[in-house]
C-alpha positions in Angstrom: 49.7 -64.5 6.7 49.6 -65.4 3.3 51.5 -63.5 0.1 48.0 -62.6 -1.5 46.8 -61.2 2.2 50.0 -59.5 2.6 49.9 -57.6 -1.0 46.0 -57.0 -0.3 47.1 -54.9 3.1 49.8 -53.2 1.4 47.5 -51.9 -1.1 44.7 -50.9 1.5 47.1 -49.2 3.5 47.5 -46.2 0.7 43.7 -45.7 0.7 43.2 -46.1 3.9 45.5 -42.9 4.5 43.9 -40.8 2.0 40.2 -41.5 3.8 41.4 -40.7 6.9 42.9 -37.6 5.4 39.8 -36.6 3.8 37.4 -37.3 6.9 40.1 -35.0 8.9 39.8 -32.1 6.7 36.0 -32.6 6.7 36.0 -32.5 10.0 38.0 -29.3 10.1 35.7 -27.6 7.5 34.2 -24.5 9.1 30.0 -24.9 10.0 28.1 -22.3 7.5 26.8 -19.6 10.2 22.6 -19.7 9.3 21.4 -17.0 7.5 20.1 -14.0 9.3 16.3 -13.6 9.8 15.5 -11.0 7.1 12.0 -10.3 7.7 10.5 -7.3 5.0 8.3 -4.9 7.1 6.2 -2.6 4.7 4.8 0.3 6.4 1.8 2.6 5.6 1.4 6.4 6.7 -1.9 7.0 5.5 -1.9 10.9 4.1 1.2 11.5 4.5 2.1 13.6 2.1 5.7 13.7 0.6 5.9 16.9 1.6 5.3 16.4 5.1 8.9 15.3 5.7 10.8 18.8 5.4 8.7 19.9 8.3 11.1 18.2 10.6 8.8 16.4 12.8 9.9 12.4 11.5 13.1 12.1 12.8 13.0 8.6 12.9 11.5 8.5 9.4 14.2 11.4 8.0 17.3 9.2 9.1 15.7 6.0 7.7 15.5 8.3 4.9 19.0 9.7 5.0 20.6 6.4 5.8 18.6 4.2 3.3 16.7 5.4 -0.2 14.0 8.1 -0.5 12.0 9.1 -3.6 11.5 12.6 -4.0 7.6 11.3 -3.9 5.5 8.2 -5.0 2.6 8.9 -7.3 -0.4 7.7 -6.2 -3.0 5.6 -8.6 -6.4 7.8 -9.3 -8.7 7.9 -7.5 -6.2 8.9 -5.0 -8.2 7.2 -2.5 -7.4 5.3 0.4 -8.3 1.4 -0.7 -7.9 1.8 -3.8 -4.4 2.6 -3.5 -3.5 0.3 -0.4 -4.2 -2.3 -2.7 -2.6 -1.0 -6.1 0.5 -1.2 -4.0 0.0 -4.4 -2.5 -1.1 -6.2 -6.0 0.7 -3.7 -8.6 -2.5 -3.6 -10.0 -4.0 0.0 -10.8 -7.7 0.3 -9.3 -9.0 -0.2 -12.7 -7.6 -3.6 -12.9 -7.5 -4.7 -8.8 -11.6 -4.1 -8.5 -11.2 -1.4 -5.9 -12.3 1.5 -8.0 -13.2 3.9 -5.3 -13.5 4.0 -1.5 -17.8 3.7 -2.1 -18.6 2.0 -5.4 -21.3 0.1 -7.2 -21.5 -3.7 -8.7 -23.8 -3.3 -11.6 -24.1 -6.9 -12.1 -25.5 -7.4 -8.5 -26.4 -4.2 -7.2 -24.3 -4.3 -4.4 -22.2 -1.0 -2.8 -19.2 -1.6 -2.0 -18.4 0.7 1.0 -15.1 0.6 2.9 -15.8 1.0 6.4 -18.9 -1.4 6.2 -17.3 -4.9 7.0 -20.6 -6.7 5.7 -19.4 -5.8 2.3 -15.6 -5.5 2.7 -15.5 -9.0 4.2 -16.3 -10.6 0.7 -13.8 -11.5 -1.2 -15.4 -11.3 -4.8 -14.8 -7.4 -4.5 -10.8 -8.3 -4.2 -9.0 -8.7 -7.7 -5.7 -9.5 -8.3 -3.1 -11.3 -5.5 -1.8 -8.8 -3.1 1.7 -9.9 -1.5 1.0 -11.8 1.9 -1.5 -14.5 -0.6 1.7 -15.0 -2.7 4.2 -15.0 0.2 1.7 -17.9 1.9 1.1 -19.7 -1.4 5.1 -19.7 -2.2 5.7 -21.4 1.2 6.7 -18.6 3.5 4.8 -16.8 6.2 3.0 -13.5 6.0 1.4 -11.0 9.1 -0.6 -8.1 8.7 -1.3 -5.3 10.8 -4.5 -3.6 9.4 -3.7 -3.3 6.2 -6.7 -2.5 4.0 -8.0 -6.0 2.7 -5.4 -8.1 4.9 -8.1 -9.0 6.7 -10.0 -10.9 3.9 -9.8 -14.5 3.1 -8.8 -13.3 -1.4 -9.0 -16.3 -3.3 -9.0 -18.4 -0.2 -6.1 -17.0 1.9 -5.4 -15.1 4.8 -1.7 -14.2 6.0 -0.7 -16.4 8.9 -1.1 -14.0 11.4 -3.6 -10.8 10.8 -5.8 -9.2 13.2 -9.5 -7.4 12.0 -9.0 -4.2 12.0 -9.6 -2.1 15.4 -9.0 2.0 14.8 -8.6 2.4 19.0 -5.1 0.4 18.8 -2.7 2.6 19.6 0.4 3.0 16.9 2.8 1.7 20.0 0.5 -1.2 20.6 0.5 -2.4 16.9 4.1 -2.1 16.8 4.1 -4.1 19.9 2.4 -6.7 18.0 4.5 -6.7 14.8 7.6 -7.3 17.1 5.9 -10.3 18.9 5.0 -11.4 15.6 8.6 -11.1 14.8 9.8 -13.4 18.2 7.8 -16.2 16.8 10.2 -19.7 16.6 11.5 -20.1 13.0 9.0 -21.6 10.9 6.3 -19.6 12.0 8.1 -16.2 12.2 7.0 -13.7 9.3 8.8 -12.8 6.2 6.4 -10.5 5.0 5.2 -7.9 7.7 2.6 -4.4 7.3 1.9 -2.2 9.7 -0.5 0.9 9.0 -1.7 4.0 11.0 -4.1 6.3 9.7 -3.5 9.3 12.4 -1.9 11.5 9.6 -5.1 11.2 7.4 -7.4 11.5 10.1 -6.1 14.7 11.2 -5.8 15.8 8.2 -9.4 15.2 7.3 -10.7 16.9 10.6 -8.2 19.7 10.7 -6.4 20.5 7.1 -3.4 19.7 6.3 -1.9 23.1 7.8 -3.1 22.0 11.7 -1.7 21.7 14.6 -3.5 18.2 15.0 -1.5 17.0 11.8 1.9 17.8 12.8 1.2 16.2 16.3 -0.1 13.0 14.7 3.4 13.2 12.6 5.2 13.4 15.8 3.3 10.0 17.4 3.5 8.0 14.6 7.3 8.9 14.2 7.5 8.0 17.9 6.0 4.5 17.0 8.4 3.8 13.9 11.0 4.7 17.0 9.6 2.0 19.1 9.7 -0.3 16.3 13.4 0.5 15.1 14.2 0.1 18.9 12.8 -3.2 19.0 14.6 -4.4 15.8 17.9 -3.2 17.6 16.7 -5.2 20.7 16.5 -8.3 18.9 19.6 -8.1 16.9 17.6 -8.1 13.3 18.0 -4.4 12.5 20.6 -4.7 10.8 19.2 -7.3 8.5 15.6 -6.1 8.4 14.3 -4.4 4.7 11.8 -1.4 6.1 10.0 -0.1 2.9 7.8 2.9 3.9 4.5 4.7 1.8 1.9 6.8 1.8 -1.5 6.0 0.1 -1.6 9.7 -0.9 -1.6 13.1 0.2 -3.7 16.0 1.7 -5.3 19.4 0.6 -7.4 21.8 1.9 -11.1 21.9 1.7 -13.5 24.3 2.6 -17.6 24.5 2.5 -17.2 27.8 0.5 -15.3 25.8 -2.4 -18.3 23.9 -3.4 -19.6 22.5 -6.9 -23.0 22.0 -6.7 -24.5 19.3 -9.4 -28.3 20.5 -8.9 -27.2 23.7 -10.8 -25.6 21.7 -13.7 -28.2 19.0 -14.2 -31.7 18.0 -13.2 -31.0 15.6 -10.7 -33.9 13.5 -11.7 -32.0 12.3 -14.6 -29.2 10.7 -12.8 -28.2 8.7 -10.2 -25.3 9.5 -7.9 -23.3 6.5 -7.3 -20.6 8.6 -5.3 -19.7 12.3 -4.4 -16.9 14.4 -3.1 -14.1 14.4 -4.1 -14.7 12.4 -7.3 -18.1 11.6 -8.2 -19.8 8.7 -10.2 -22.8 9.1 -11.7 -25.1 7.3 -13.7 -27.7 8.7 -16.1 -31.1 7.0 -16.1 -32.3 5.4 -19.2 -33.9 7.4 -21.9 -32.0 10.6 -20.0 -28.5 10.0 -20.9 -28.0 12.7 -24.0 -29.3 15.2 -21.3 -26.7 14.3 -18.8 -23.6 14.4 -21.2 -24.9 18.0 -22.5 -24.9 19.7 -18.6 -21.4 17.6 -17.6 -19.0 16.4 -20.3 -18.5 20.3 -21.4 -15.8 22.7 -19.4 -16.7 23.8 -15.8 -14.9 26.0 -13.8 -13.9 23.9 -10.8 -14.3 20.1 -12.1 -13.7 18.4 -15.1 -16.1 15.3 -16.0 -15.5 12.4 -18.6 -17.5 9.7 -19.6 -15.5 6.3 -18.9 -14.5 5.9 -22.0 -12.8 9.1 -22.8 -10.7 9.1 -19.4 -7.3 9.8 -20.2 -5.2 7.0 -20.6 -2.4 8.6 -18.2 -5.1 8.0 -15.4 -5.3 3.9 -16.0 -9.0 4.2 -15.1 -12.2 3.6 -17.1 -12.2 0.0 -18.7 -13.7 -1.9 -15.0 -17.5 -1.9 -15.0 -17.8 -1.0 -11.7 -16.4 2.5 -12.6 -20.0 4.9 -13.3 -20.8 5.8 -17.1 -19.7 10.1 -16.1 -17.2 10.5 -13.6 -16.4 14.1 -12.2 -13.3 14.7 -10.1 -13.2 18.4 -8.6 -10.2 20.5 -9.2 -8.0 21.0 -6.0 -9.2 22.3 -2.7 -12.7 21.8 -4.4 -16.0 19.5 -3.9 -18.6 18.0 -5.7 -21.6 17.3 -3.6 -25.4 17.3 -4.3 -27.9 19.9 -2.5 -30.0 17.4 -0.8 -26.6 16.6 0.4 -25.7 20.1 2.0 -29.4 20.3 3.2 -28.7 17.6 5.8 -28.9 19.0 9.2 -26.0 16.7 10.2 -23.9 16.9 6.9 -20.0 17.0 7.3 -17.6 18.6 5.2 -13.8 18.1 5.4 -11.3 20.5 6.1 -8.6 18.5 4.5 -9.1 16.0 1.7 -7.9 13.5 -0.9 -9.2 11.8 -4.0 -7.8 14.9 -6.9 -5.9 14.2 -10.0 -2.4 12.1 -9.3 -1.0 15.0 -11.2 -1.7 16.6 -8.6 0.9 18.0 -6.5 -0.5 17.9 -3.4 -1.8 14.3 -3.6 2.1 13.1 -4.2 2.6 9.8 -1.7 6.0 9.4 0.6 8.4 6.8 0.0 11.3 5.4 2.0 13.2 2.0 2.2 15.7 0.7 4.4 18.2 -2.1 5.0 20.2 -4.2 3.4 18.5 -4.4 0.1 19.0 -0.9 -0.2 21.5 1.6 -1.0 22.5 3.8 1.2 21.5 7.9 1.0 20.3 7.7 -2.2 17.1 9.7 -3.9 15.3 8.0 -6.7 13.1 10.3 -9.2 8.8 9.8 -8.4 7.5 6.8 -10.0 4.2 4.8 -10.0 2.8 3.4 -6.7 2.0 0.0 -8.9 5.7 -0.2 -8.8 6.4 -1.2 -5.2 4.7 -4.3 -5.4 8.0 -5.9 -8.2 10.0 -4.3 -6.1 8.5 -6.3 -2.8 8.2 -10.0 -4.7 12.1 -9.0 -5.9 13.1 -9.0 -2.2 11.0 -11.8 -1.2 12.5 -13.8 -3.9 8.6 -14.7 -4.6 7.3 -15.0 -8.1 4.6 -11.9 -9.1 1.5 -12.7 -9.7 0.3 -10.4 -13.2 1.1 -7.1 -12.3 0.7 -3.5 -14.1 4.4 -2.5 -12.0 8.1 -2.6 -13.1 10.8 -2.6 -10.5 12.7 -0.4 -13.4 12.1 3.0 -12.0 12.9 1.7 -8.4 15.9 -0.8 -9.5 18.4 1.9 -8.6 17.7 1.8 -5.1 18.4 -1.9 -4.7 22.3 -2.6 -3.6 
């Protein structure tokens, strides 16, 4: 070996120790464990009101409650209406805004009616505004499944969630939790982040039986026995831990009766108008030539409703400004209806005996909301705040970038860990 070879080796040798060093302590370096599945399940008891809870027939839902964060009630967006506020909290877009201005509505432009359990017309995604969560969970590159949820089922602006079903009212509450959790065994990659779920046994009750029945309180008890079956199965599959649970109500539920009935024949000559919707809240148009008529027998005090013309709704009520709202709208005060003679004149007319739709000021109408998981504090109450508000607070957790929204996660910031 020559002098230069030698020095060469001896000045190898050094580094030669300090690689082997450093590909030793790699090699020692603990393996990051993967981050847990964290799937957000966002749950929907239709009419349950936030009331219902102290009647002690949730238990599942009460030590969600008492274990995570409960507001002491969500207030719904008017009308308080089933789609239209399924999709103000999905969007954070108040009905005014999201296109979904009633549950029965008309598109002046096209003369189409808009009627919620008519597929033909729900199916068509021009009606949809806004972009509710699962369209920017897919568009951002994760994966999205729906259960039901009113206008999951629609292809807005294109997209679908990965996995959705059309909705079928005979599926039991068990057997769509079943579904979530298969939903939930899918391989990584195809798995959900974003999960609904939805049962409308609470409202239906409370439509055919008051708010007061027996009917109500045993709809409370089977779908509490279905949010059992799904906290069981989270527990099962080792996620429960790391699950976020964020549970709502549309709205609530009051008490209706045939007796406590406005009558617009004996305001207004019907011949004048046209009655776009009725109930709860009505929407009417006045024909032309008739419209002086029509503001001088509605937009004056009545006893039992209260009537403005679209313009002059108050602000507080973020409704007026989308033309497929009516020129008059009427909303009944609570416990009351509007309805039209020819109406109640219908051999096979039906009439409520609980119902929904009032003033968001109203007590009654006040929405239920409970999180859960690790998101969340734990046992903590957060003061009412606007329905429009969940959605921020569901984009925050997905780490997902909100579309334009009317929300801030501000009033619900405080029940984040």
């Amino acid at each position: 070996m020559t002098p230069m070879q030698t020095t060469r080796r001896r000045l190898a040798a050094p580094f030669l120790l300090v690689a082997l060093c450093l590909l030793s302590a790699c090699m020692r370096a603990p393996v990051q464990p993967a981050r847990p599945y964290s799937p957000l399940i966002l749950i929907s008891i239709d009419g349950y009101r936030a009331d219902y809870l102290k009647r002690g027939l949730s238990p599942t839902l009460a030590d969600l409650a008492k274990t995570g964060v409960r507001a002491t009630a969500m207030k719904p967006s008017f009308p308080t209406l089933t789609f239209p506020n399924h999709y103000a909290i999905v969007t954070g877009l108040y009905p005014d805004h999201n296109g979904i201005v009633n549950n029965r509505f008309l598109d002046p432009a096209t003369g189409e009616k808009f009627v919620y359990t008519d597929r033909q017309t729900t199916d068509d995604p021009h009606w949809w505004g806004g972009e509710p969560v699962w369209v920017g969970v897919e568009r951002q590159g994760k994966h999205a499944a729906t259960m039901f949820w009113p206008g999951s089922d629609v292809a807005i602006d294109g997209v679908r969630p990965e996995h959705w079903l059309p909705y079928n009212g005979k599926m039991s509450p068990d057997a769509r939790v079943d579904q979530a959790l298969q939903w939930l065994d899918l391989p990584p990659g195809q798995r959900p982040d974003f999960l609904t779920l939805y049962f409308e046994q609470v409202d239906h009750a409370g439509h055919g039986y008051g708010p007061d029945s027996t009917q109500v309180d045993a709809a409370l008890r089977e779908v509490d026995a279905a949010l059992g079956r799904l906290v069981a199965g989270l527990k099962q599959r080792g996620i429960q831990d790391h699950a976020n649970i964020v549970i709502v109500s549309d709205h609530g539920m009051t008490a209706t009766s045939e007796s406590r009935m406005v009558v617009l024949d004996k305001l207004v000559d019907m011949r004048d108008l046209t009655v776009i919707n009725a109930g709860v809240v009505a929407g009417l148009a006045p024909k032309p030539g008739h419209e002086e008529q029509v503001a001088r027998a509605l937009l004056v005090p009545h006893e039992h409703m209260r009537c403005w013309d679209k313009a002059k709704i108050p602000e507080r009520l973020h409704y007026g400004s989308n033309p497929r709202i009516p020129p008059i709208v009427c909303v009944a005060n609570d416990g009351w209806l509007i309805e039209t003679q020819s109406y109640l004149d219908r051999p096979n007319h039906h009439i409520s005996l609980g119902e929904h739709g009032y003033d968001n000021n109203d007590p009654a109408m006040r929405a239920l909301f409970v999180a859960h998981g690790p998101a969340f504090k734990r046992g903590y109450v957060i003061p009412e705040f606007d329905n429009v508000d969940v959605y921020p607070l569901l984009t925050h957790i997905l780490d997902i970038k909100p579309a334009p929204n009317d929300g801030s996660i501000g009033p619900v910031a405080a029940a984040l860990r």
